[in-house]
C-alpha positions in Angstrom: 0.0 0.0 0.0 1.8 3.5 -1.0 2.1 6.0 2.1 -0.3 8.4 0.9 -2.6 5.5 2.0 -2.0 4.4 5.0 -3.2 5.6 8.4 -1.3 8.4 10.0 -0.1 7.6 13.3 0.4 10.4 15.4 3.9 10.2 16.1 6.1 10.6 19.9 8.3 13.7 19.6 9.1 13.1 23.5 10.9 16.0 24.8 10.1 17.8 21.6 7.1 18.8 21.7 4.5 20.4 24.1 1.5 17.6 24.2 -2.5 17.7 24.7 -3.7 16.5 28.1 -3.8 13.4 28.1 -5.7 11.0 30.5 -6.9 11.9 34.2 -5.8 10.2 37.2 -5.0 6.6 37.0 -7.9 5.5 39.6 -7.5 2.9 42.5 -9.6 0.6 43.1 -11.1 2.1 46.1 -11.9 4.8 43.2 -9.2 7.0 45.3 -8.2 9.9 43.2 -6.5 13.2 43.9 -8.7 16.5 43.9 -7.6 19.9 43.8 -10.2 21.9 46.1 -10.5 26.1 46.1 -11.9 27.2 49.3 -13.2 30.6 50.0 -12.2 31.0 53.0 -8.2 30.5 54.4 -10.4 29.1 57.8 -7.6 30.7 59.9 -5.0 28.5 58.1 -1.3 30.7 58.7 0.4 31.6 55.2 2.2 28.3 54.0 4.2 27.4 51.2 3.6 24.4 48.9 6.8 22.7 49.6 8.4 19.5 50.3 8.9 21.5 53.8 5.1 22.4 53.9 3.9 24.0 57.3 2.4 21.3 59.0 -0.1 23.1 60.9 -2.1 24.0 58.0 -2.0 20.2 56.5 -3.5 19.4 59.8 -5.8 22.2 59.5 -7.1 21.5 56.1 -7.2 17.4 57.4 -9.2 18.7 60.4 -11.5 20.7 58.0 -12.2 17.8 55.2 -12.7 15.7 58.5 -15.6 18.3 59.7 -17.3 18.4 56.8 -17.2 14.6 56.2 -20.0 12.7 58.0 -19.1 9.7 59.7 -20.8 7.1 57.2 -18.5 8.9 54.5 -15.0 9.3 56.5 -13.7 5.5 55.0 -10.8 5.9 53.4 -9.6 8.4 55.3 -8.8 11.8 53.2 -4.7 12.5 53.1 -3.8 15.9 52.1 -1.3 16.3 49.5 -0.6 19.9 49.3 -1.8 23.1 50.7 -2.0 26.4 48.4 -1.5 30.2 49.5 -0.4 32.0 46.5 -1.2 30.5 43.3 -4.3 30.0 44.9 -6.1 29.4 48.1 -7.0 25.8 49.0 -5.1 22.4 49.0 -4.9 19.3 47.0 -6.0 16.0 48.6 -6.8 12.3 47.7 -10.3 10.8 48.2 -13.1 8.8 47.2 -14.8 9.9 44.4 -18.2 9.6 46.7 -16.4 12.1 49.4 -15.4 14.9 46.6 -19.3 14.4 45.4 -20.4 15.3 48.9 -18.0 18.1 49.7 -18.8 20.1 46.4 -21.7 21.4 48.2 -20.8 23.2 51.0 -20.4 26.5 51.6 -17.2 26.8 52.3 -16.0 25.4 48.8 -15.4 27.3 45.4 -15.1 24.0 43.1 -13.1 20.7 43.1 -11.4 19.2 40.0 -9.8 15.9 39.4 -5.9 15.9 39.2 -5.0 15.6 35.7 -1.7 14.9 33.5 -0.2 17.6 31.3 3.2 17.2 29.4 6.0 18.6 28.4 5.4 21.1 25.0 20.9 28.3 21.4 24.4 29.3 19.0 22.1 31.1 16.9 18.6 32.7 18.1 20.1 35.2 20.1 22.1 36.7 17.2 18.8 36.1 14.8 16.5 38.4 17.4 19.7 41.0 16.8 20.7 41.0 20.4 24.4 42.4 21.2 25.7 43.5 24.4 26.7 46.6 22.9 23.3 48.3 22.3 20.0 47.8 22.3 17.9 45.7 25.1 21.1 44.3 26.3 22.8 47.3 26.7 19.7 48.5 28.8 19.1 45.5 31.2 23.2 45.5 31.4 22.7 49.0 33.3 20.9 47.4 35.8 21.9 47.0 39.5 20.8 43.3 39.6 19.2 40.3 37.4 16.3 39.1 37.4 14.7 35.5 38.5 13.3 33.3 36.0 11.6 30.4 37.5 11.4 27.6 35.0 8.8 25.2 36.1 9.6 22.0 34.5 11.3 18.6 34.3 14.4 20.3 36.8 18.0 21.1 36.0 21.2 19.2 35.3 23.9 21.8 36.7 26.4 18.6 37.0 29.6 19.9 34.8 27.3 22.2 32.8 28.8 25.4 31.4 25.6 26.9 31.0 24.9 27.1 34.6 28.4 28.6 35.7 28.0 32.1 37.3 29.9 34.9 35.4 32.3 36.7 38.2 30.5 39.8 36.4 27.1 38.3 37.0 25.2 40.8 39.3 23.2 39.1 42.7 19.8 38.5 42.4 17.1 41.3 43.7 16.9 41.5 47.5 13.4 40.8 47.2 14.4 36.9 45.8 13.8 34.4 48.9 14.0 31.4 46.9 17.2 28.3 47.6 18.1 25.0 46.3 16.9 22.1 48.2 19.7 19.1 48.7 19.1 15.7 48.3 21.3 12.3 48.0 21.4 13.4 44.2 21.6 17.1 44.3 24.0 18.9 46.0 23.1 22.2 46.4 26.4 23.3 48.1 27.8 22.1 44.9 25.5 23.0 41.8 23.9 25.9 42.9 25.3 29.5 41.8 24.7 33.0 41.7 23.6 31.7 38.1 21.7 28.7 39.7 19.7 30.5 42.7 16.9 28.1 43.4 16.2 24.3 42.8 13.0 22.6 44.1 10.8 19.7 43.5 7.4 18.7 43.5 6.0 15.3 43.0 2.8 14.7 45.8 0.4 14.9 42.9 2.7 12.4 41.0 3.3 9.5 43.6 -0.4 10.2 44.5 -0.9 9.0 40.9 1.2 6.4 40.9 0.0 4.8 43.5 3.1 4.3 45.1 6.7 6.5 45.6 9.2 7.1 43.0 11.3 4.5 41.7 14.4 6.4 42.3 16.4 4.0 40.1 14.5 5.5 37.3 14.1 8.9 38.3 15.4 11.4 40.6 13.5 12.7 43.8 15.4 16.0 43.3 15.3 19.0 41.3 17.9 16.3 38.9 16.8 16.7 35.7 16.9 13.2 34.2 15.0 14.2 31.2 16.4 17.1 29.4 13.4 19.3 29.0 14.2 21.7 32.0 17.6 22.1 31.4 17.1 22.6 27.8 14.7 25.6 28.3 16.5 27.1 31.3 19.4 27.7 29.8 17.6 29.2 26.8 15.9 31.4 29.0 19.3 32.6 30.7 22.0 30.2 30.6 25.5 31.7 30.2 28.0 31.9 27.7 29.5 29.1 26.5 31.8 29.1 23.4 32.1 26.0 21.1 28.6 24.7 21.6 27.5 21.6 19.0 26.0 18.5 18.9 27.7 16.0 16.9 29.3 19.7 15.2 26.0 21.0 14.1 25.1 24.2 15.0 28.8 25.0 16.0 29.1 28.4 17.9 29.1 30.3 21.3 25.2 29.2 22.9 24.0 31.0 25.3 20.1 32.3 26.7 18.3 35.4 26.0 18.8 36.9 29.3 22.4 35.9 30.2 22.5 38.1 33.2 19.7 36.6 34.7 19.3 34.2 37.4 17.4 30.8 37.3 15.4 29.5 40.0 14.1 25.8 39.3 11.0 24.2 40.3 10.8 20.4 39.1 6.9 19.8 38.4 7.4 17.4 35.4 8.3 13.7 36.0 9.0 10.6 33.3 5.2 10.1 33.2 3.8 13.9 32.5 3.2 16.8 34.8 0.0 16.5 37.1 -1.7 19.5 37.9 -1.0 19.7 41.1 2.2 19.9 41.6 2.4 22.6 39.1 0.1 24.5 40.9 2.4 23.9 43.6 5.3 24.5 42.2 3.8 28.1 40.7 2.5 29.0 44.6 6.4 28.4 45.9 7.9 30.5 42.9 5.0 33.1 43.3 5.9 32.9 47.1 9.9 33.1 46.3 9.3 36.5 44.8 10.6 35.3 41.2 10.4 38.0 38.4 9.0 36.0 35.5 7.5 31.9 35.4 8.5 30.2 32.3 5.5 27.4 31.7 6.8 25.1 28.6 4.1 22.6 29.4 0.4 22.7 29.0 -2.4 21.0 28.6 -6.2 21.5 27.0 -8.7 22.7 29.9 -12.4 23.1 29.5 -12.5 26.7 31.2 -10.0 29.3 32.3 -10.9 28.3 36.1 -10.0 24.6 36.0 -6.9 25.4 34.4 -3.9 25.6 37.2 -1.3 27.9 34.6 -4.1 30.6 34.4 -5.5 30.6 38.2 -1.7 30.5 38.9 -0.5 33.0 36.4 -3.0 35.3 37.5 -2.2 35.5 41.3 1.5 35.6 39.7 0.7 39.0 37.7 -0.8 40.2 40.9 2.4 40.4 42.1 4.0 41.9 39.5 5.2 38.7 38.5 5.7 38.1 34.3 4.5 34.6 33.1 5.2 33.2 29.5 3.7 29.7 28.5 4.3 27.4 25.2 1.1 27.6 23.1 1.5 23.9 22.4 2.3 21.9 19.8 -0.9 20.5 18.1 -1.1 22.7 14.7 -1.6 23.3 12.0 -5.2 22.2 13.3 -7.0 25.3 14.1 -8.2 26.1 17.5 -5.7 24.0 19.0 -3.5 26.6 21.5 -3.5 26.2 25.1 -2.9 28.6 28.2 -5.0 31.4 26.7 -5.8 33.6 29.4 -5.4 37.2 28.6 -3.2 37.6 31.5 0.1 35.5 30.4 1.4 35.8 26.8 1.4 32.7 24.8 3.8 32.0 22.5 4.3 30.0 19.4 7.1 28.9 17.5 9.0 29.8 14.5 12.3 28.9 12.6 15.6 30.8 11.9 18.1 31.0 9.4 19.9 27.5 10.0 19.1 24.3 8.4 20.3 20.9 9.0 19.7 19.1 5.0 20.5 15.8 4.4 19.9 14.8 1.2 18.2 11.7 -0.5 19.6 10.5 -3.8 18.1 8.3 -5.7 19.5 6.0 -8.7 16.8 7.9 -11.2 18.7 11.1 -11.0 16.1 13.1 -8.5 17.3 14.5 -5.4 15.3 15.1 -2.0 16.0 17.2 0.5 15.6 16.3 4.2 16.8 16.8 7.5 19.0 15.3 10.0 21.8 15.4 13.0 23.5 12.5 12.0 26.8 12.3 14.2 28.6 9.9 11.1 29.6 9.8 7.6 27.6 9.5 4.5 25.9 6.3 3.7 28.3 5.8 0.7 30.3 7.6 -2.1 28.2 5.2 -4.6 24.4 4.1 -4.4 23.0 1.2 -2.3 20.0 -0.8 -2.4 17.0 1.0 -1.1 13.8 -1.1 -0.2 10.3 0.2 1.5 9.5 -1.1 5.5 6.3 -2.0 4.0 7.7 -4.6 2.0 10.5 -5.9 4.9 7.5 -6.8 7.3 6.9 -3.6 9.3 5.7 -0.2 7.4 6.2 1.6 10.6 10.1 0.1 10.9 8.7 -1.5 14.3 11.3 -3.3 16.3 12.0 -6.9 15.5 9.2 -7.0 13.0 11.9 -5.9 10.1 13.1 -9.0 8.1 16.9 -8.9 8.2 17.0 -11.2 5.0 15.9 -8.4 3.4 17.2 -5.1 5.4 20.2 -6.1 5.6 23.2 -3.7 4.1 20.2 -1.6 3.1 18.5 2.2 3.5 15.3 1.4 4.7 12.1 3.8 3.8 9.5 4.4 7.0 6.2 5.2 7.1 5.4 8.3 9.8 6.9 7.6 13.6 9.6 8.8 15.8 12.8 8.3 13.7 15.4 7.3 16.1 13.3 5.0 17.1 12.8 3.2 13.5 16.5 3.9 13.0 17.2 1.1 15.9 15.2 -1.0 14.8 16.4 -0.7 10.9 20.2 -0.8 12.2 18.8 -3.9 14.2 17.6 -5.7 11.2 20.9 -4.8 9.4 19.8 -2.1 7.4 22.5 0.5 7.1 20.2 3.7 6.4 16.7 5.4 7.0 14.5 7.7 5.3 11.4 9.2 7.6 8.7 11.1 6.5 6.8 13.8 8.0 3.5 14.1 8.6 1.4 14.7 6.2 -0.5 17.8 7.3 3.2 19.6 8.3 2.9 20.0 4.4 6.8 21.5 3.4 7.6 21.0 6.7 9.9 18.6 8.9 11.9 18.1 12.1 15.7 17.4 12.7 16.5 14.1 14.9 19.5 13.2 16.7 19.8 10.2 14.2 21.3 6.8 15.2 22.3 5.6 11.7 22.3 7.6 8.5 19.0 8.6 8.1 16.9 12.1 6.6 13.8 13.4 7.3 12.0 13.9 4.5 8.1 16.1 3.4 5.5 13.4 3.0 5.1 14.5 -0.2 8.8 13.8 -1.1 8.2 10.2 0.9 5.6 9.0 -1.2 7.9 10.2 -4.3 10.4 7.8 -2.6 8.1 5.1 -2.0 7.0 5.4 -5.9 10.2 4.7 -7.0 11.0 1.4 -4.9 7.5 0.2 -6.2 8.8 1.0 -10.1 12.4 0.4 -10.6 13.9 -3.1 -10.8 16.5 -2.3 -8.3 16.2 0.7 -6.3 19.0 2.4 -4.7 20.0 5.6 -2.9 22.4 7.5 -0.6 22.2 10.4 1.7 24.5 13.0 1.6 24.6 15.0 4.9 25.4 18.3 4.1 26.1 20.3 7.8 25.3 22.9 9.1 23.8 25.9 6.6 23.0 29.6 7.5 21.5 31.1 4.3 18.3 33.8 3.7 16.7 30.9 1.6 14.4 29.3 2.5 13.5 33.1 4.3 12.9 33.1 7.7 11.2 33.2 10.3 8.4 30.8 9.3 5.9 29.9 11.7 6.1 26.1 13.0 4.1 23.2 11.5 3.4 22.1 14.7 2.6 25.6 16.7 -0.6 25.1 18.4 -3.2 28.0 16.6 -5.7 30.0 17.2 -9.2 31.0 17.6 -9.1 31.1 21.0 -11.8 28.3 22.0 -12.8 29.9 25.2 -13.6 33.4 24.2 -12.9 34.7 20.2 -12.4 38.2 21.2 -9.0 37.5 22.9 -6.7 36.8 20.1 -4.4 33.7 20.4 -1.1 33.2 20.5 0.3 36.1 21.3 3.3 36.2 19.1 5.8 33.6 18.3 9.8 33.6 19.2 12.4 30.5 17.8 11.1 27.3 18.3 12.8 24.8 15.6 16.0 23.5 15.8 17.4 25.3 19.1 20.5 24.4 20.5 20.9 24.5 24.6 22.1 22.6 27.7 21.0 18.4 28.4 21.0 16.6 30.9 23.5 13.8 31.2 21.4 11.7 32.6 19.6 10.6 29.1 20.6 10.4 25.5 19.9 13.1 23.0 17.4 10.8 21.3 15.8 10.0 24.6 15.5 6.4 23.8 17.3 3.7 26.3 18.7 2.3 23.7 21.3 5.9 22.7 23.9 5.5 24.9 25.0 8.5 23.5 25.3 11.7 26.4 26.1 15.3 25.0 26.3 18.5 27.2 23.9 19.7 24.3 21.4 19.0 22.4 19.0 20.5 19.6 15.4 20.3 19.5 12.0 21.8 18.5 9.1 22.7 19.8 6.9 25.9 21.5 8.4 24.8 24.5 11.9 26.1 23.2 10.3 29.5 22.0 8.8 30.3 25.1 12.3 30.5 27.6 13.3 32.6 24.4 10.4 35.4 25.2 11.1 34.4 29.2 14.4 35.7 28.8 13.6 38.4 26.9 11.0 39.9 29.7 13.5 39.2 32.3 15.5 41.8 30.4 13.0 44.1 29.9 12.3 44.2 33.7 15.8 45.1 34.5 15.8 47.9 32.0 12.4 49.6 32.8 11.5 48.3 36.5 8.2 50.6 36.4 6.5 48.6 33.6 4.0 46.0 34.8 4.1 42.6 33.1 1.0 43.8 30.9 3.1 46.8 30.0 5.8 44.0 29.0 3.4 41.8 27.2 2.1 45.2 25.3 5.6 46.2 24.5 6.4 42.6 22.9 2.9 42.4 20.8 2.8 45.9 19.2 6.2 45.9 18.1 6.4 42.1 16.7 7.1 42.4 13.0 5.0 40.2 10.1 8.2 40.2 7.9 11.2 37.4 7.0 14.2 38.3 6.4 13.4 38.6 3.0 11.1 41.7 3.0 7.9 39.4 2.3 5.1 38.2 5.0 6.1 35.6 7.1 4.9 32.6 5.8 3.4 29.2 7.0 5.9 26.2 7.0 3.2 24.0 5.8 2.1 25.6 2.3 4.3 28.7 2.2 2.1 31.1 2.3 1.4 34.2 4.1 0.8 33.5 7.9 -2.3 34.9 10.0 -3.0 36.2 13.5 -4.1 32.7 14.6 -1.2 31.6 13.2 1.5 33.9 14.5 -0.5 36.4 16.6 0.5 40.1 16.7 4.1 38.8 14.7 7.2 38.1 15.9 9.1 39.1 18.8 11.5 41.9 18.5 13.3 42.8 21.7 15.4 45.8 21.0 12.1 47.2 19.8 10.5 46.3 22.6 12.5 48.3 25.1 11.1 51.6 23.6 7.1 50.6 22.2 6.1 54.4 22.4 2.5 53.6 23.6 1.4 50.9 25.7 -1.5 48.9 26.8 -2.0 48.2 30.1 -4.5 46.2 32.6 -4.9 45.2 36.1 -6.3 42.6 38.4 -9.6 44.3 38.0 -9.9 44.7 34.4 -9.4 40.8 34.3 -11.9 40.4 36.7 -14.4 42.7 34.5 -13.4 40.4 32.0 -14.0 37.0 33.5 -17.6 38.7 34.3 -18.2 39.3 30.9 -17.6 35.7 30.2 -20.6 35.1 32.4 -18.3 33.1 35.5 -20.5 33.1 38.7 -19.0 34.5 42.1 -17.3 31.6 42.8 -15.4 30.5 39.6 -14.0 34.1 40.0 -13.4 33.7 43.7 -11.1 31.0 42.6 -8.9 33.3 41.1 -9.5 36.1 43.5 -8.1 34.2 46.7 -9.6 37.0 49.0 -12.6 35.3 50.3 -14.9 37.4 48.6 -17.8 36.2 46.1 -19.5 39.7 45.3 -18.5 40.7 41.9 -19.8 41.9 39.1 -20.4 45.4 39.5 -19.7 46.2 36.3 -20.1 43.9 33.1 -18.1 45.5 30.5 -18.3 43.4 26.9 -15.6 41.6 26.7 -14.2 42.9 23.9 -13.3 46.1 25.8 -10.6 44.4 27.8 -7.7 46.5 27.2 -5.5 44.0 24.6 -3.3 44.8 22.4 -4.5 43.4 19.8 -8.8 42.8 18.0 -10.7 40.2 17.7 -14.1 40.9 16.5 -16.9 38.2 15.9 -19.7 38.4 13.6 -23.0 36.4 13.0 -23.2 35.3 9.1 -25.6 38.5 8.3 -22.3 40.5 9.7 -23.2 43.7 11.5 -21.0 46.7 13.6 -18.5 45.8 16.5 -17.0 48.5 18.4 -14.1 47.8 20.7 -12.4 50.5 23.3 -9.2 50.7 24.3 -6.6 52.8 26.3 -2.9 53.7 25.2 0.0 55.1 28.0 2.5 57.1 26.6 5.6 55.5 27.6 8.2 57.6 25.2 10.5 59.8 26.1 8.6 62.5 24.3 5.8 63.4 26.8 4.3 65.6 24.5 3.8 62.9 21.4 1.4 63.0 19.1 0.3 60.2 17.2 -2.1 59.5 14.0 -3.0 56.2 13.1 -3.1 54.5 10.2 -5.9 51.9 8.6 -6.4 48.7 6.9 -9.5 46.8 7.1 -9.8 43.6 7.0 -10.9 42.5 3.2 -14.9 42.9 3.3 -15.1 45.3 6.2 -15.3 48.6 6.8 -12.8 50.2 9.5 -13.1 53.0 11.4 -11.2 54.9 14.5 -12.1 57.3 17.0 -10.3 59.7 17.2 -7.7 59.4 14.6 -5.1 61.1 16.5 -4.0 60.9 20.2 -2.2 64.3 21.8 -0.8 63.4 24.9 1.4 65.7 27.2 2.9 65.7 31.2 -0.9 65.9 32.6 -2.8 63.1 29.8 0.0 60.4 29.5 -3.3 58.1 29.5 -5.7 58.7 26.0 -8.6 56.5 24.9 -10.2 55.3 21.5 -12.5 53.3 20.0 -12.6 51.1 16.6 -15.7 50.2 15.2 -16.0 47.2 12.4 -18.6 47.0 9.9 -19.0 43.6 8.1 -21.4 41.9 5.5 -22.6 39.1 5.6 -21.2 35.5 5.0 -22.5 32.4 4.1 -19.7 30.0 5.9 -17.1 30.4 8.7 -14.6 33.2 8.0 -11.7 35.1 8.6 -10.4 37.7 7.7 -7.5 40.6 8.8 -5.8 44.2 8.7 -4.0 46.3 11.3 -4.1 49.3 12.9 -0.8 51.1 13.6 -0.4 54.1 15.6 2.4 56.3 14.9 4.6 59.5 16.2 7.0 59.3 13.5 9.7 57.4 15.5 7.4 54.7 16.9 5.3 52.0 15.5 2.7 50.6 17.7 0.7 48.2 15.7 -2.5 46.3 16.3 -3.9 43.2 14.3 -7.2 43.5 13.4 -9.2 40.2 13.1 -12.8 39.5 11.9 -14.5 35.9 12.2 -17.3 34.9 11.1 -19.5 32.4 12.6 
């Protein structure tokens, strides 16, 4: 059967890629599962952290409290508290019978109770790419400052162990004084030893994980420590602010000095993710002890799909975090080019997908009929061969997927081998196991002209699906099919022009409210080189005994340290701004360009991208240390907001933390939160949307006066009110109004334009996007 027949399987990237939820809880027999319950009052509870050194006094309170409200034919099992919560959010996390979480829903004294669920996990060259220098620019700016700022990475931990990336400069200025994070020691982490004014904190959480295993951690397969024994943490924290390392490769790809966005900021870990997923609550936890630790900006690479803004732990977490002044980024996930597929979409943390740059990695496929394909691949070896070699399809060895020991060595053997879709070092063991001397994968099919660079075992390339089933035609036609790959390095070149946004970026509408547009803007997410841990093999397969102090990979979860980083910089260099004045700053001046002077385009088709694609653009950080205007909410704006969603008291309350459940006074449409960006929905007979905003003057010319210019979204009619905006020393604050006129369609539809707002020297620009339903 050809490939362009066969089932797609949905292929493991592991560490790659930011995943869907997946399944709930793993339930006991007893039907024992753990709950994470919001409370509306703190019942006298003292402040606690969610540690590992949790005040035990309110654990007993919280026991005491299920135990009151629990009559005596419903106290068997017995609850056992698994965390308590004070700054993320107010409540606790427990395990019980499924009949005891039915009962307790409905008293007073409770805001809601959800089921624990799993989430998972979602450079030489990027910094350079996003023109950073240390000479000018944001750089220079966050340089001047009298101290770094703290990331907190919540993630899969660190591996610090003989790690350049995590060495403290001497230069390296000490973390604010506000900071009151540290690094926990365990038999496997030595904190005297790892941690740095680089390193500055390194915790653990793993109560909701053990709780769902039933059982404690094997700690012959994993570490109960902030040890990172997967990769994932270590690759994005030191892409958010690892230092400078010169003579960074893997295999001698990507060959050059890596280093993070924010190199003269300070990491604080908090391990949430373990080697079966991230449960959600110990990333609630982990957020409450970083929100607690007075960090500067959460960096959330991990997600999963939620079916409301208040059951989601990132957003009731991010938005206590905000609260505080604190800057949270989060990995859009990795589920495109599917529409309506992003996660963490509150308006209150920016989410980010992912894009290429300028580097490639081809490999490429020859074949003996002359044609040449272009592929991918991190090969560490040699070419297959200086002549051609027998080339045969998996389908007609025994296993179309190259499963292992289903290949027939009789006829793999001293051969390239030709996959169907799955995860290529994978089928490259299992083809070097049958004999076979060589691989071709193909992409999926819907990635269109896209694919992904593995660490490959034997000589392999990743080819389009398209160019597979090419391939697969010509082992069906010729007599004696053969091949070689040629692996041609590493190539920096303006063709193919970049950025391009990610097959896999998660896109938008936003599925919980259409008015907020989704993602936010996209940063370098494909093919970024950063710190691993050497406790598992670039491939992540037992099988690679290879270990590597770097490694490359792809994924939203790579571009979202890389906008981490870049508002750690930007609260050095202008402490005032609150993280919406950050997130403002990085939307309105994202550019929609390559480097080619053209749109940027989709990596699946090659055609012009779209806000739900790539949001307001991408990320420019010199630009974003001087926006001109910005846009800025607070707490109660958001709260306006979740109102006009139609949330009763005590969804909000859940957010809220302050015991109160009156809200409401006001029900603004929800359109009129104050976002950088428009989203306007329309019934088919179209109609008139009018959306309000407010601009901040934020220049050094108090006295600016900017004019804006217009274009519509094709079909519409655009207008703004007024057209310009006079500010000076007493109105540094101006409103205005657009209002979008639209005919009427006969199908879905969307369409987009812009606004841009302009002083002469600054550029603050607005996507404009109209849907119809």
């Amino acid at each position: 059967m050809g490939l362009g027949k066969t089932l797609l399987v949905v292929f493991s990237l592991l560490h790659t890629l930011v995943l869907a939820t997946s399944v709930g809880v793993e339930h006991a027999t007893d039907d024992v599962s753990t709950y994470i319950i919001h409370v509306a009052h703190v019942h006298a509870a003292p402040p606690t952290h969610a540690s590992q050194c949790m005040d035990q006094h309110a654990i007993a309170h919280y026991t005491s409290f299920l135990q009151g409200i629990l009559p005596s034919h419903l106290s068997e099992p017995t609850p056992r508290l698994v965390y308590a919560y004070s700054h993320a959010a107010t409540g606790f996390a427990a395990k019980l019978a499924k009949h005891q979480a039915t009962h307790i829903v409905h008293h007073p004294s409770i805001l809601a109770i959800f089921p624990d669920k799993r989430n998972e996990l979602q450079t030489t060259l990027s910094p350079s790419f996003l023109g950073l220098s240390p000479s000018n620019g944001l750089v220079q700016a966050s340089n001047d400052g009298g101290t770094g700022a703290v990331i907190a990475v919540v993630d899969t931990g660190v591996y610090p162990k003989n790690r350049r990336s995590f060495t403290a400069d001497p230069s390296l200025p000490p973390p604010p004084s506000t900071f009151r994070g540290h690094c926990i020691s365990t038999p496997s982490f030595n904190a005297t030893a790892y941690c740095n004014n680089k390193l500055v904190g390194a915790k653990y959480f793993c109560r909701g994980y053990e709780a769902a295993l039933g059982h404690p951690i094997d700690e012959m397969q994993e570490s109960k420590s902030p040890l990172d024994t997967e990769g994932h943490g270590t690759h994005t924290a030191s892409t958010a602010a690892g230092s400078a390392v010169p003579g960074a490769n893997l295999f001698g790809y990507a060959n050059g000095t890596a280093q993070g966005m924010a190199v003269r900021a300070h990491i604080a870990i908090y391990k949430v993710c373990w080697a079966k997923g991230c449960y959600d609550s110990d990333i609630l936890a982990g957020m409450d002890e970083a929100i607690a630790d007075r960090v500067n900006v959460i960096s959330l690479s991990l997600g999963g799909r939620s079916e409301q803004l208040y059951n989601e732990p990132t957003s009731v977490g991010a938005f206590n975090a905000i609260r505080r002044g604190i800057f949270v980024s989060a990995a859009a996930g990795n589920d495109g080019p599917d529409m309506s597929t992003a996660n963490n979409l509150a308006p209150w943390m920016v989410t980010v997908g992912a894009s290429s740059i300028n580097r490639r990695f081809p490999a490429n496929v020859i074949l003996g009929n002359g044609e040449t394909y272009v592929g991918t691949s991190l090969y560490s070896g040699r070419n297959t061969a200086a002549s051609l070699i027998p080339l045969v399809y998996s389908g007609d060895a025994g296993s179309r997927l190259c499963e292992p020991g289903k290949l027939s060595r009789n006829i793999v053997i001293g051969k390239i081998v030709l996959c169907e879709i799955g995860y290529a070092p994978a089928q490259e063991a299992a083809v070097q196991q049958a004999g076979g001397v060589g691989a071709i994968v193909p992409s999926r099919n819907v990635y269109g002209q896209f694919f992904l660079s593995s660490p490959d075992l034997i000589p392999a390339s990743t080819v389009t699906f398209a160019d597979a089933n090419a391939i697969y035609s010509y082992t069906q036609s010729a007599a004696n099919p053969v091949a070689r790959i040629e692996f041609r390095g590493t190539m920096i070149s303006q063709s193919p022009y970049a950025p391009r946004v990610a097959a896999f970026s998660s896109r938008g509408p936003n599925r919980f409210v259409a008015e907020i547009l989704k993602p936010d803007i996209i940063a370098p997410g494909i093919d970024i080189l950063a710190a691993w841990t050497g406790e598992n093999s670039p491939s992540s397969l037992s099988i690679d005994t290879r270990r590597v102090e770097f490694n490359i990979i792809s994924g939203t979860s790579m571009a979202c340290p890389h906008v981490s980083g870049i508002a750690a910089m930007l609260k050095v260099a202008r402490p005032d701004w609150s993280p919406t004045a950050i997130k403002s700053a990085m939307m309105t001046t994202a550019y929609e360009v390559d480097n080619g002077g053209n749109a940027i385009m989709s990596s699946v088709n090659g055609r012009a991208a779209g806000p739900f694609e790539l949001g307001s653009g991408h990320v420019d950080p010199n630009n974003a240390l001087d926006p001109g205007l910005v846009y800025n909410a607070t707490a109660d704006d958001y709260i306006a907001f979740l109102c006009g969603l139609g949330y009763t008291p005590n969804q909000i309350a859940i957010f809220t933390r302050d015991g109160t459940t009156t809200y409401c006074s006001r029900r603004p449409p929800i359109g009129d939160l104050n976002y950088p960006a428009f989203s306007m929905v329309f019934a088919r007979s179209g109609g008139q949307v009018t959306q309000r905003r407010t601009v901040t003057n934020v220049g050094a010319n108090t006295n600016a006066v900017y004019d804006v210019t217009i274009t519509a979204p094709p079909g519409t009619r655009l207008t703004v009110a007024p057209m310009r905006l006079t500010f000076n020393a007493q109105r540094k604050t101006l409103d205005y109004a657009i209002t979008l006129s639209a005919g009427s369609s006969n199908s879905p539809y969307n369409a987009w334009g812009d606004i841009v707002w302009s002083d002469g020297q600054h550029m603050v620009r607005s996507p404009v996007v109209a849907t119809w339903k």
